[in-house]
TIPASE-594013 format. One record per residue (C-alpha): x, y, z. Coordinates in steps of 0.001 Angstrom, whole numbers, plus 524288, in hexadecimal, padded with zeros to 5 digits. Example, Ala and Ser with C-alpha at 12.3 -4.5 7.8 and 13.67 -1.06 7.14 Angstrom:
<pts>
8300C7EE6C81E78/835667FBDC81BE4/
</pts>
This chain:
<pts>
CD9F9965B3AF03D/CD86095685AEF16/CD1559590FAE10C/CDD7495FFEADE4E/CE832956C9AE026/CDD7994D8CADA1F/CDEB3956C6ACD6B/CED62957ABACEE4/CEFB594827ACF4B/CE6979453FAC4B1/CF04A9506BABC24/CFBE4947C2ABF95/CF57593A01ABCC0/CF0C193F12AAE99/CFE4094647AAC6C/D0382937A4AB067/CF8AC92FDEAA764/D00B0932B0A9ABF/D0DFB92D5CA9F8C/D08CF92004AA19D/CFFF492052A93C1/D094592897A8B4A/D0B5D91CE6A81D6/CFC6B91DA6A7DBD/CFC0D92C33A7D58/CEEE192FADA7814/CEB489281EA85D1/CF4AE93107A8E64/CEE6593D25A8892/CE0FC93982A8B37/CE614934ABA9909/CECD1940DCA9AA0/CE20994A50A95FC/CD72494586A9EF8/CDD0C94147AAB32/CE3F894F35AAC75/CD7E0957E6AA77D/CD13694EE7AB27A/CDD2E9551AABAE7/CDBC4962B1AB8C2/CCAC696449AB877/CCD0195BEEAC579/CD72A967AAAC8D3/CCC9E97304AC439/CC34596B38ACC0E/CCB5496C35AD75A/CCC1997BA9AD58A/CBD7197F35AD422/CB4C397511ADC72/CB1F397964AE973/CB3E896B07AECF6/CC1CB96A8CAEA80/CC3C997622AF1A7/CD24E978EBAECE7/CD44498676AF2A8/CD923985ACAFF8D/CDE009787EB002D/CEB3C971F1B03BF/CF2CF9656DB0185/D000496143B0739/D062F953C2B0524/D130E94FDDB0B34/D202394ECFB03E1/D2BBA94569B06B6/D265F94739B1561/D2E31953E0B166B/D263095E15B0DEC/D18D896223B0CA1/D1380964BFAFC55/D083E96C54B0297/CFD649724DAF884/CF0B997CB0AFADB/CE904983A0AF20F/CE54D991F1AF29D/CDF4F99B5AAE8AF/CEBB999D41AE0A4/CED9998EB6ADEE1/CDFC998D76ADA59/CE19D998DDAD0DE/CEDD29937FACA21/CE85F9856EACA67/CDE8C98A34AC084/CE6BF98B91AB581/CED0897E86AB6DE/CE173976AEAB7D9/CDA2897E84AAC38/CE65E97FDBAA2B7/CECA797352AA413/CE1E796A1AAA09D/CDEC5970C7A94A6/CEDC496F63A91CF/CEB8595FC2A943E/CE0A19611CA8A6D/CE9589688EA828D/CF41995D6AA8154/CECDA95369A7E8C/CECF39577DA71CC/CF94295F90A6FDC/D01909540FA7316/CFE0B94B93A6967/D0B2A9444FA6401/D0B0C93458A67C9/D1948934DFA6751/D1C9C93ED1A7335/D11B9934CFA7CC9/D1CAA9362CA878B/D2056942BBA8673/D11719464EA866D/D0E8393E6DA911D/D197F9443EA9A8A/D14AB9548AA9775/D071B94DCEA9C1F/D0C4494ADFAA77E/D148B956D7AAA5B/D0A2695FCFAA5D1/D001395841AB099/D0C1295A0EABB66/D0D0D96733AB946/CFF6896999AB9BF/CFEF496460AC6DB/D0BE096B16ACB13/D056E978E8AC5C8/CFA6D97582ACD4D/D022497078AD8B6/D08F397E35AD984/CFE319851AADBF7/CFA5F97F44AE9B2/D063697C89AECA9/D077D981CAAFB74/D162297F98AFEB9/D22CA98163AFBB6/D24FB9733BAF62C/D18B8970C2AF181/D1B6D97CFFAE6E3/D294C97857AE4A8/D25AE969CCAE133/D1A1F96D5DAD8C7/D214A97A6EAD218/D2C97970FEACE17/D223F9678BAC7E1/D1D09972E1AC0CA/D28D0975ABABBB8/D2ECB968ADAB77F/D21DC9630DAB27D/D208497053AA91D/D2F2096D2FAA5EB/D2BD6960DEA9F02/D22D99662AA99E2/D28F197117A925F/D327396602A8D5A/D274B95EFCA85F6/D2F7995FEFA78A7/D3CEE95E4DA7E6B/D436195A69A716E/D426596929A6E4B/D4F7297052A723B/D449997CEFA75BD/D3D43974F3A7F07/D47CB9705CA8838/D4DA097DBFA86BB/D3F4998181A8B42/D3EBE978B9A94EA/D4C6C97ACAA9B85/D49559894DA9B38/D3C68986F5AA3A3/D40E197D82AACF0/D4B8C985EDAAF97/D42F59923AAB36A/D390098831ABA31/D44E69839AAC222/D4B29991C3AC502/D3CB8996D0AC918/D3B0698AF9AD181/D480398EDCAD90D/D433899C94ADA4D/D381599939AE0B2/D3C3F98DC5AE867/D45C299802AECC7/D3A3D9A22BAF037/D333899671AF8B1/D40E499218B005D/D42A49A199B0474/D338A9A132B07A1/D375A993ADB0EE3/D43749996EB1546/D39E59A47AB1C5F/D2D7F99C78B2070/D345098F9CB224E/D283A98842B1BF6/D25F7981D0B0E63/D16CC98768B0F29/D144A993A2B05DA/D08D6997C8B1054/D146A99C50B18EE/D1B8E9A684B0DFB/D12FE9B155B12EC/D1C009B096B1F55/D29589B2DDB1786/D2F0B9C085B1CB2/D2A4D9CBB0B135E/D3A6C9CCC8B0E29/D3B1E9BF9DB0A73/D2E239BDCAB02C8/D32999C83AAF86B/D3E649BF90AF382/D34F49B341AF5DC/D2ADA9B90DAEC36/D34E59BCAAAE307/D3C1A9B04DAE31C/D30839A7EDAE03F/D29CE9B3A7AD60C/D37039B0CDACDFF/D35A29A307ACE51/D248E9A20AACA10/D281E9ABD1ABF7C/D32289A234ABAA9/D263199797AB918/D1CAA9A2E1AB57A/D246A9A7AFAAA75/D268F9B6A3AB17C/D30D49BE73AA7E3/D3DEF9BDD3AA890/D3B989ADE5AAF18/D33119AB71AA271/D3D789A718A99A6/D3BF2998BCA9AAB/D29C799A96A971B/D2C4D99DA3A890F/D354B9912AA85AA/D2D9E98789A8DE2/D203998B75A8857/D23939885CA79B4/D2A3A97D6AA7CCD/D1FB3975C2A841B/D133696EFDA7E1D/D071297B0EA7C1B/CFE469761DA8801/D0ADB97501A92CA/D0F3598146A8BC4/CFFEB98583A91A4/D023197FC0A9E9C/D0DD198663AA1DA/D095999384A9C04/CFBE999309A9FA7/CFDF998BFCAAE11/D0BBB98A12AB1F6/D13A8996AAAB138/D07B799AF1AB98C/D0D1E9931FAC527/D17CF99D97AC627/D0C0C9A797AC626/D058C99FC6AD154/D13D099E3CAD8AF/D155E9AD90AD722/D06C29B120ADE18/D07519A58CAE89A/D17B89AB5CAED4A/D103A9B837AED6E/D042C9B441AF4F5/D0C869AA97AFD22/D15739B547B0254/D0A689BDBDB0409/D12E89CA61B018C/D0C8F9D871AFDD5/D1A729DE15AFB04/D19209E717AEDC5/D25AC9E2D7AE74C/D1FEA9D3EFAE505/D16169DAD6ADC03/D1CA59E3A4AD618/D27549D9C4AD20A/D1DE19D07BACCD6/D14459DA13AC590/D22D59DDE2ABCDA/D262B9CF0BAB9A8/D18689CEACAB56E/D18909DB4BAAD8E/D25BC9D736AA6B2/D21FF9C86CAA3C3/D145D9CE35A9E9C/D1B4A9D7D6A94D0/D26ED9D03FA9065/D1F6C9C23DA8F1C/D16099C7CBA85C9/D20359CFFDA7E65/D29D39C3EEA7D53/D1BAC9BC09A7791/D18AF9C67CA6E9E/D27059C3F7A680B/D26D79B36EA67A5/D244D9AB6FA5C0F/D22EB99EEFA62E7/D134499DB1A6666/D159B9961BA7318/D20BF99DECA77D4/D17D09AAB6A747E/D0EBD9A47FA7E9C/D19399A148A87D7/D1BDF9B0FEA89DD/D0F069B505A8B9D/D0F639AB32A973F/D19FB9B4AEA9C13/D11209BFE5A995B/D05F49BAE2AA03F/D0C739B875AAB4C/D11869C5C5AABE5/D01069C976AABCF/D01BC9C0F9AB6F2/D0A8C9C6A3ABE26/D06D09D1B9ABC10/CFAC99CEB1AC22D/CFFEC9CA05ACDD8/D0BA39D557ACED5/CFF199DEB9ACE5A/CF88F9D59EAD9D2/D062D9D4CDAE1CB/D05989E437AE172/CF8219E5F2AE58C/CFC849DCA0AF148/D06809E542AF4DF/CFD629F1DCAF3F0/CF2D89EC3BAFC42/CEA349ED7BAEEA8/CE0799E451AECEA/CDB0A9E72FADE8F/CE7FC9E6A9AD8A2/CECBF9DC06ADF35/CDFF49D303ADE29/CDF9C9D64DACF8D/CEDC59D42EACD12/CEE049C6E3AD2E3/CE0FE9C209ACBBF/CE5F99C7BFABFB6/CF0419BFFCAC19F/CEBF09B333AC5AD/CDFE19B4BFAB92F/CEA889B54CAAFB5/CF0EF9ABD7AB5AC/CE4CA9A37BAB0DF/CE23F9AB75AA637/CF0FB9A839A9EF6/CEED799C76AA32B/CE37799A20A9BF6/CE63A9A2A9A8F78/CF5D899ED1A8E48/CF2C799065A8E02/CE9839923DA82ED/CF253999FDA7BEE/CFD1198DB6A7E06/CF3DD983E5A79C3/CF11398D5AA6E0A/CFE0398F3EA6AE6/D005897EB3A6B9C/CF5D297B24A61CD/CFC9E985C8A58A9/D09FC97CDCA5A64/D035897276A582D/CFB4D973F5A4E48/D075297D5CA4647/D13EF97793A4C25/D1A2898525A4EDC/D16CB98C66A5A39/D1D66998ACA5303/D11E99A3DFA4F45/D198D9A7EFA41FA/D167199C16A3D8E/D08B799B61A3FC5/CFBE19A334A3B25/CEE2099F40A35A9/CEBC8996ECA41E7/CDE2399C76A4556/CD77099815A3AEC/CDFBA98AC5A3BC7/CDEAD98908A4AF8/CD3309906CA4DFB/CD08098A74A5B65/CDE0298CBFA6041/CDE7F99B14A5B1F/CD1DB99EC1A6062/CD54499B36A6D43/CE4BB9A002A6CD2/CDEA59AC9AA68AE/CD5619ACBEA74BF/CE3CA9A84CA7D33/CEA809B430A7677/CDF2D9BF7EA7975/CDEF79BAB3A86A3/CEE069B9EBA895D/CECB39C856A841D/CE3669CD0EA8D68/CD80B9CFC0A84BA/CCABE9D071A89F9/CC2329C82CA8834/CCAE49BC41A8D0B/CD21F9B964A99C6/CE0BC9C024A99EB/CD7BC9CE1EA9963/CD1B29C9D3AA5F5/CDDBE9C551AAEC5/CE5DB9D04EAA7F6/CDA579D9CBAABCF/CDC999D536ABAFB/CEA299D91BABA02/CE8779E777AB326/CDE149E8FAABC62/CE6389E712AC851/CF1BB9F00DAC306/CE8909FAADAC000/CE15B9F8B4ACDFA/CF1C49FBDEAD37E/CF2D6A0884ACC6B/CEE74A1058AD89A/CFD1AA0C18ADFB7/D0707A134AADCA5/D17E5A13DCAD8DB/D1CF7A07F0AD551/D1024A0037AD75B/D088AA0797ACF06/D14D1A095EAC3A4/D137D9F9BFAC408/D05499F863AC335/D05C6A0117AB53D/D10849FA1BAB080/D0A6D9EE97AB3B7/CFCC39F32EAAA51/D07149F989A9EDA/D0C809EAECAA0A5/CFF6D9E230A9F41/CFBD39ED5DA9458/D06C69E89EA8C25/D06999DAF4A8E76/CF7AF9DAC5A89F9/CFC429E3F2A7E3F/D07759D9ABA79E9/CFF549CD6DA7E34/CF5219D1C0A745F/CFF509D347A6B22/D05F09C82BA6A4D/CFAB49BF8FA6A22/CF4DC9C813A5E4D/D02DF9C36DA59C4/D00A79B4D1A5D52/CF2F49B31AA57E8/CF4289BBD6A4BFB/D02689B3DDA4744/CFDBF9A8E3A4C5C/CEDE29A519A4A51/CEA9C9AFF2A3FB0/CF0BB9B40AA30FF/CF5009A8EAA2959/CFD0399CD1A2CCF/D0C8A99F0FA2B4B/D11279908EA2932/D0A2C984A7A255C/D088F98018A3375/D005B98C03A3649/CF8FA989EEA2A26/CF6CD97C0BA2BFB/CF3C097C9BA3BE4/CE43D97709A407A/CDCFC97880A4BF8/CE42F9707AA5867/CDBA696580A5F50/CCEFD966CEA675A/CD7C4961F1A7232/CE01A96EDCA7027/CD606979B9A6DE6/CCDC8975D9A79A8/CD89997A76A832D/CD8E0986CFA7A8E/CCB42987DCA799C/CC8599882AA8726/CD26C98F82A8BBB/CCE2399935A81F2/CC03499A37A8743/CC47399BA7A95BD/CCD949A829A90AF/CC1779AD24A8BEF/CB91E9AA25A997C/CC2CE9B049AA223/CC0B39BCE1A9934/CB1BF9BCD0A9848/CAE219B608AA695/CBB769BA27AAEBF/CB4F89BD7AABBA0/CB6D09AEF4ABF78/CC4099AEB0ABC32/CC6F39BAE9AC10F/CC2C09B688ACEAA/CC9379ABABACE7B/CD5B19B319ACC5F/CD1349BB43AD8BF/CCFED9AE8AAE020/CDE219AAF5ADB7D/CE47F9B149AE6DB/CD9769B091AF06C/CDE929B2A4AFE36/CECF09B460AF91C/CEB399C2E1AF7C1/CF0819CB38B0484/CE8E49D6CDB02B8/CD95F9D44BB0075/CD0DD9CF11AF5A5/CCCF79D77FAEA80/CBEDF9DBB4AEB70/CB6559D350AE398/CAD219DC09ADD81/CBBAD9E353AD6A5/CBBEE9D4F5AD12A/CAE239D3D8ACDA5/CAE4B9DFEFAC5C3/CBBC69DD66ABEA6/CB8199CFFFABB0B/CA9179D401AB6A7/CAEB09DFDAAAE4B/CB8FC9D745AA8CE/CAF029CE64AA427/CA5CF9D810A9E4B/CAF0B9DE89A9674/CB2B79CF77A91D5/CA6BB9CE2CA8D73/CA35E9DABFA86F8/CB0D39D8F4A7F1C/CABF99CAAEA7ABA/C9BF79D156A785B/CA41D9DC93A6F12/CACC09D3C0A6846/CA1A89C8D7A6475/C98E79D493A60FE/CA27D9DA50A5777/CA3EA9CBC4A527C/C949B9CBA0A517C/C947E9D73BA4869/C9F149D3DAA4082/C99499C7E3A3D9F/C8B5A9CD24A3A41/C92C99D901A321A/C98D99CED2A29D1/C8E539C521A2978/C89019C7C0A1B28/C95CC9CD38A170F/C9DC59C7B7A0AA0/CAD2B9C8F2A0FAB/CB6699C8BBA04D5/CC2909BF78A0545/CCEC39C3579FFDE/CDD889C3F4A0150/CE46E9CC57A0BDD/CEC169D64DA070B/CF9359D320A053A/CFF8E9E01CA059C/D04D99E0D39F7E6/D07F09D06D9FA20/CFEDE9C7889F1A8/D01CE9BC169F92E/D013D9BD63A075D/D08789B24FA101D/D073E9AF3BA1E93/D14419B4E4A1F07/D0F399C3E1A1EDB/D09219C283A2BA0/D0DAA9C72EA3782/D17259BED3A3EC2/D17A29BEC2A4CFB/D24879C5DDA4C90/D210F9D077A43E1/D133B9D120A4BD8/D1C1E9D26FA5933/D27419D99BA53D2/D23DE9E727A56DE/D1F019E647A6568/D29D39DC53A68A5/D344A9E734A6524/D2B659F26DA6D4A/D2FFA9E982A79B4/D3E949E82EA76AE/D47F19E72BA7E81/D3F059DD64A8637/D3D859D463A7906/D4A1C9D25EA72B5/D46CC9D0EFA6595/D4EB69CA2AA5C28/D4D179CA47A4DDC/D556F9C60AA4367/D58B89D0D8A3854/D554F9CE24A29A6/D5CF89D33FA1F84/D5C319D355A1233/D69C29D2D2A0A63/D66B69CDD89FD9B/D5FFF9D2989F27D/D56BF9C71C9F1E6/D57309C303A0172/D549A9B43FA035D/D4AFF9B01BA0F8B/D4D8D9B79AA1C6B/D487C9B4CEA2920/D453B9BC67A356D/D45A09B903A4292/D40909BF4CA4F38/D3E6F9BCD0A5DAE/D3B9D9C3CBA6A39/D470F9BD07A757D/D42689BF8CA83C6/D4A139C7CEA8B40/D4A979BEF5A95F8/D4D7E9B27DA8FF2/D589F9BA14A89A6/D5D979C135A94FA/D5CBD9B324A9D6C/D63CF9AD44A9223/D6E8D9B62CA90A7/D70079BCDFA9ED0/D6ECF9AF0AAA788/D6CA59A135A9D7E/D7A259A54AA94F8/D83849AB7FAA0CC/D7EC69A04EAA975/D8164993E6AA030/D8F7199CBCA9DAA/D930899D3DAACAE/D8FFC98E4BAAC28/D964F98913A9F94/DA3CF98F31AA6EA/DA0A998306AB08F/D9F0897A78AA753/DAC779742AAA823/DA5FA96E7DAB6CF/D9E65963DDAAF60/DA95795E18AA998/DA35294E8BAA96B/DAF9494A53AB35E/DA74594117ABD65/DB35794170AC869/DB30C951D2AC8EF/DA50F95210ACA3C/DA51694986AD5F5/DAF599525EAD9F9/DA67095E57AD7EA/D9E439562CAE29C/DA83795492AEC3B/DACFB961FEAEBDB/D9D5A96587AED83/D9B2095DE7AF844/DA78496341AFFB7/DA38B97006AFD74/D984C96F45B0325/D9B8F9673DB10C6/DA707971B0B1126/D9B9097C3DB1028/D939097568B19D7/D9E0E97215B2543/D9FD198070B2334/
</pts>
């Protein structure tokens, strides 16, 4: 534990390095950059030696001489620790050279510091072993991530961004503050070792209090609203953090309630494996129908974390039905792709940001031809977008393997168990189907054809500083396909101990893991084969160059390519009413029509129905009280008076 905290302080001091240097900034990047890579390989350090020995141990430290911030690690925290010391050093790396304007030093120097907080808050989370201790380090998480979504707060979109999420943050942190003070109110002790001994009534509303308020941080659908402004609106490597690491807090807050409360009743899984199926459906048919790259990413975050829940819905289930398989599967399909998104979504985000940067638009109409231009970054978004999609031979096909293997190991229960199990394989079906889809969509429009604007057509290859993030998060997507047995026991060892009914038997894992890997390989052995013979086939061949054919049009333009719209169009409007799809109509009233224009977008049906049903009523009902605030100093100290009498009056009573 004491290398730990060691790796935690040194995170704060090189988060606090650039404050005090920010006039010589080339210095506070160079400060920044090593100190907290020394911060987070001290952190990995901690995880693997035997030395440290992280897994079991506990830390307490007094507070204001009332309160106890007490810490422990068990197999979960070590599981979600992973992802934040692997993913947020290489987005360190990837700043140094993304923020590269002399003019913002400040502003630069303050995200430094409030991305290092929140690393330590995420990591902070995870062991935290009380009541306070999780409230204290949550709200860091949340505030820290706040400013940091508000990184261009000139732009009306980004404080709109950043209200939005601060506002869900807040409203989930009530919820599950809420969920601890009726788990508080039973046990009479700020320790989450003693929710186990809440009644059996109370810990359904518990669990349900505190799932509403994680899936609020996690980005569950409808509490997802506020993931596709923030995303856009931050800088490309926090946008990584947050999607790769952070929303995965509410993940880890949803698995240690469950685990804490210790609760086999069927209605936990059941509710959770239908947030997950909705969220997986909906966030990848709302991506499939946006034009903004980074806010495309931002709903397959929601998507993924419907896999996940689904995952851990499955798990819940095989809890309640005393089976083993299904429920060891569903929770290490779970936790994998917990690791695996985190992995393959951050490369996709830092993907995405040297596109922006190198084009200025994050839009994919107005891109194309960016292979050949960026050929580092589209190699290795291409690698991001086959594994997202679940394609062997890269990691999403492994954790999403876990999970179909589970729900196909529950089809032997039966009525409403067994309707939700094949719902819950039509569901991961489709979201595969329209995942594969939509990133055919994003890297055809995008990386391939011919460059739409001059931007596109004038983009190069991003820094060394920026592909090496890419790069090796690119080659670890490819590991976990081809070697996953590792990883696939470490997702095992995720919830070691936390699981009420038995261990799965090892040789089941053995033999998933090995057959997973051969079929890996024999995919990769077919596909370089075919490339072998293609190339000796056309070795002493002469290929003829000439001009596409145009269709009847002599001079072809980038503008007869697909868009991303027309691409989209026709599954989008399979799915409505889900996707409300709005499209402006063009009509042509003169002979000789002058320049028209088309517009189109895909509104989710939650953001709408929040906006309309609660945001517009709500800020009605108020503006009727407006006339209160009236700017009259002597009636509001009245207002205080009257309070204050109201209240003794209530209390002598």
């Amino acid at each position: 534990m004491n290398i730990f905290l060691l790796s935690l302080a040194i995170i704060i001091v090189g988060g606090t390095l650039p404050l005090v240097t920010c006039r010589n900034m080339a210095v506070a990047k160079g400060l920044y950059l090593g100190v907290t890579l020394l911060g987070c390989i001290t952190g990995l350090t901690a995880l693997f030696s035997t030395s440290a020995n992280l897994l079991g141990a506990t830390w307490s430290w007094s507070w204001l001489h009332s309160f106890s911030l007490a810490f422990a690690c068990d197999a979960l925290s070590f599981f979600f620790l992973m992802p934040i010391f692997l993913i947020c050093p290489l987005a360190v790396i990837y700043s140094f050279a993304y923020f590269d304007k002399e003019e913002n030093s400040l502003r630069t120097a303050v995200s430094f510091f409030c991305t290092n907080v929140l690393i330590v808050a995420m990591a902070l989370v995870t062991v935290a072993a009380n009541i306070l201790s999780f409230a204290l380090v949550w709200e860091i998480m949340s505030l820290s991530s706040y400013i940091l979504v508000m990184y261009n707060y000139e732009k009306a979109d980004t404080r709109k961004a950043g209200y939005l999420y601060f506002l869900f943050a807040q409203a989930g942190a009530m919820l599950i503050f809420a969920a601890f003070g009726v788990a508080f109110s039973h046990t009479g002790s700020l320790q989450f070792s003693e929710f186990a001994a809440i009644p059996a009534e109370a810990k359904l509303f518990v669990f349900f209090l505190a799932f509403l308020g994680f899936a609020s941080k996690a980005g569950v659908f409808p509490l997802h609203v506020w993931l596709p402004h923030a995303h856009p609106a931050a800088p490309s490597h926090i946008s990584a953090i947050m999607s790769g690491v952070m929303i995965k807090m509410g993940i880890y807050g949803i698995l240690r309630v469950y685990f804490l409360l210790a609760s086999s009743d069927l209605l936990i899984g059941q509710v959770v494996l239908v947030f997950g199926m909705v969220s997986g459906v909906l966030g990848v048919l709302y991506a499939l129908g946006k034009h903004n790259l980074k806010k495309l990413l931002a709903y397959h975050s929601v998507e993924n974390i419907g896999i996940i829940l689904i995952g851990a819905g499955l798990g819940m289930i095989g809890v309640a039905k005393g089976d083993v398989a299904m429920a060891g599967f569903g929770f290490a399909g779970s936790l994998l792709h917990v690791f695996n998104h985190s992995v393959f979504k951050s490369l996709l985000f830092f993907g995405a940001g040297a596109v922006i940067k190198k084009t200025g638009t994050s839009h994919v109409d107005e891109l194309g031809g960016l292979m050949k231009r960026m050929p580092i970054t589209g190699r290795t978004f291409l690698i991001g977008s086959v594994s997202i999609s679940g394609l062997p031979p890269f990691s999403g096909f492994v954790s999403e393997f876990l999970v179909y293997f589970s729900a196909f190991n529950g089809l032997k229960h039966n009525h409403a168990t067994l309707l939700l199990i094949i719902l819950a394989i039509i569901s991961l079906t489709v979201i595969g189907g329209l995942a594969s889809f939509c990133f055919t969509k994003v890297v055809g429009v995008v990386f391939l054809g011919e460059p739409r604007t001059d931007r596109a057509a004038q983009a190069g290859e991003v820094s060394r500083l920026l592909t090496l993030p890419m790069a090796i998060l690119a080659a670890l997507c490819l590991a976990i396909g081809v070697f996953p047995q590792s990883f696939i026991h470490l997702a095992f060892a995720g919830f070691t101990g936390l699981l009420q009914i038995g261990s799965v038997d090892a040789a089941m894992i053995d033999t998933v893991g090995t057959n997973l890997a051969l079929g890996s390989r024999l995919f990769l052995l077919i596909f370089f084969t075919v490339l072998l013979f293609r190339k000796l086939l056309y070795r002493n061949k002469v290929i003829a160059k000439g001009p596409t054919w145009g269709c009847g049009f002599t001079r072809g333009t980038a503008r007869m390519q697909y868009t991303g719209t027309s691409y989209a169009r026709s599954v989008v409007s399979f799915f409505r009413p889900f996707a409300i799809v709005r499209e402006s109509k063009v009509q042509l009233v003169k002979i000789f029509p002058g320049k028209t224009e088309f517009h189109s977008r895909v509104d989710d049906i939650a953001e709408v129905g929040m906006q309309h049903g609660l945001a517009l009523p709500l800020l009605t009902l108020l503006g009727k009280f407006r006339w209160i605030q009236h700017g009259k100093v002597q009636l509001y100290i009245g207002y205080i008076i009257l309070a204050i009498s109201v209240i003794l009056l209530v209390s002598f009573i």
